[in-house]
N, C-alpha and C positions, 0 to 999 in steps of 0.2 A: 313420197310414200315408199317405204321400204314393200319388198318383195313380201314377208311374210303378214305385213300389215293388210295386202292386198287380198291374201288367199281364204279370210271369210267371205271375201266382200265377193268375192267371183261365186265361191260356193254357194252363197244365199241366192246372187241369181240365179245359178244355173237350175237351185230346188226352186225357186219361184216356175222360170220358165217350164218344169216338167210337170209341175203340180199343174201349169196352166194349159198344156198340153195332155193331161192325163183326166181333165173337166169332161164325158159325154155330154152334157147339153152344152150347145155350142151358144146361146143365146147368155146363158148365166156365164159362160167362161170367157165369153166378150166383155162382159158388164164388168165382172171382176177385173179384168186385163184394163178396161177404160178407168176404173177405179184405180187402177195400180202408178197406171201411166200419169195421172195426177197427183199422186201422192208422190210419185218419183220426180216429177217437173218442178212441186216446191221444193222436195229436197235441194234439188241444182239452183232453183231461184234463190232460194232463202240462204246457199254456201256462197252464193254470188257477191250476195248485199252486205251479211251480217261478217261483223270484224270481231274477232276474237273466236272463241271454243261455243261451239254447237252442241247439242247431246250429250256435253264429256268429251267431246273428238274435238280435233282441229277443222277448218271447214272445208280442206283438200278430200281429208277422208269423208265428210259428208256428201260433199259433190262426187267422187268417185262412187260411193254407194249409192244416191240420187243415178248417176249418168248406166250402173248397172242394174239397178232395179229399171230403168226406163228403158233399155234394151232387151231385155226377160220379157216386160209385158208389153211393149210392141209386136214382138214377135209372137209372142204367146196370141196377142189379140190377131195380127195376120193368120193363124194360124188357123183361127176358130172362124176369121171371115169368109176364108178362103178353101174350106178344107172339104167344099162338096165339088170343088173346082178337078179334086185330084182322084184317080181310080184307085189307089189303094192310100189308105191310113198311114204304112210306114211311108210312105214314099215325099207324103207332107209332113210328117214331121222330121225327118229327114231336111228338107230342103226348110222347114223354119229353123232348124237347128243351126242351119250353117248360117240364116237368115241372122239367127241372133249372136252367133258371133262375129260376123261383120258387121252387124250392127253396133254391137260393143267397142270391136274395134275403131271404128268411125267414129260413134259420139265418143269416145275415151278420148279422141285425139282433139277432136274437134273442142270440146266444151270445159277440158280438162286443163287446154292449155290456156286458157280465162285465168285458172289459179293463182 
């Protein structure tokens, strides 16, 4: 996947993840994030299995979008589980921030190199 093929695909996570961090009820910003997190999971499953063009894409770009929508809403979801744990508001999403981009980087490496 080329470099500029990449740069929706990170953008959409990273508005997922802020949309899902900028949720005050933390109960519906969970639910959404558990919802997400599944919908991201088949994505990766279904680039796994299926042989030929997904969506219109190829199924590297599908899995890469799957493996970045499922780091957005993990972290998104830790974020909302976790976030009476912290004394101040920026200070958690601060630390889910970084959460999801190690987590990105992680599963990208991990699930990506399946391809």
């Amino acid at each position: 996947m080329m470099g500029l093929d990449a740069a929706p695909i990170a953008v959409l996570s990273a508005a997922v993840f802020c949309g899902l961090v900028f949720i005050r009820d933390r109960p519906l910003g969970a639910l959404i994030a558990q919802i997400g997190s599944a919908v991201a999971a088949a994505l990766v499953f279904a680039s796994l299995i299926v042989e030929g063009p997904m969506l219109g894409r190829y199924p590297a770009w599908v899995s890469a979008l799957g493996v970045a929508l499922l780091a957005a809403t993990v972290a998104g979801m830790g974020y909302h589980l976790y976030l009476g744990r912290f004394t101040s508001v920026w200070a958690a999403r601060g630390v889910f921030a970084a959460l999801f981009l190690v987590s990105a980087a992680v599963l990208g490496l991990v699930i990506l190199s399946f391809i």
